[in-house]
C-alpha positions, -999 to 999 in steps of 0.1 A, spaced: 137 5 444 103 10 467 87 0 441 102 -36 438 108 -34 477 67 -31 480 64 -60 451 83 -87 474 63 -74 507 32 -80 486 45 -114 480 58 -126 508 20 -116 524 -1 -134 498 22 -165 505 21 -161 542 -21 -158 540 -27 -189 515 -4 -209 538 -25 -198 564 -51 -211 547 -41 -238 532 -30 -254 567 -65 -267 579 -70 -283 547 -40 -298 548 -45 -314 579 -79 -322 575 -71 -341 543 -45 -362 559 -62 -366 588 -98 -364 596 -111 -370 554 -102 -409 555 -125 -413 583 -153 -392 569 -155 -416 535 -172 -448 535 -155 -480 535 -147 -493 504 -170 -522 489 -162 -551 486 -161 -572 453 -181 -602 450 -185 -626 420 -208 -655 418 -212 -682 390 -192 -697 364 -162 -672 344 -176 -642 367 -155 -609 374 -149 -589 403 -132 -555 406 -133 -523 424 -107 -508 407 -116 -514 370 -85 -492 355 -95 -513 319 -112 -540 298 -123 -570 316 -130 -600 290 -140 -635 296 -149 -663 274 -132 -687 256 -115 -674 221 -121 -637 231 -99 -613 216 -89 -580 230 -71 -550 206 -60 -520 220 -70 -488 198 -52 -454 206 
């Protein structure tokens, strides 16, 4: 019984501390991080068929009679 009594006082402290500590980052990260980063850039393209991104999440083809396959 004292045994498993000192277990959840032990528990209940470590999870007290770390949100203790976790608070300031926490805030800081919702808060005062987005104005600390640099603004995103913006995409430019120029010419003939030419690509812009800034968020290239996959292939980017141009061209006439391209084809594209999908390997996984």
């Amino acid at each position: 019984m004292v045994g498993a009594n000192g277990v959840g006082v032990l528990t209940r402290a470590e999870g007290e501390a770390a949100g203790a500590t976790m608070r300031p980052g926490r805030r800081l990260l919702v808060g005062e991080l987005p104005a600390m980063l640099p603004e995103r850039p913006v995409a430019q393209a120029a010419g003939t068929r030419s690509v812009s991104a800034t968020d290239k999440a996959g292939g980017i083809s141009t061209g006439e009679g391209v084809r594209n396959i999908l390997c996984r």
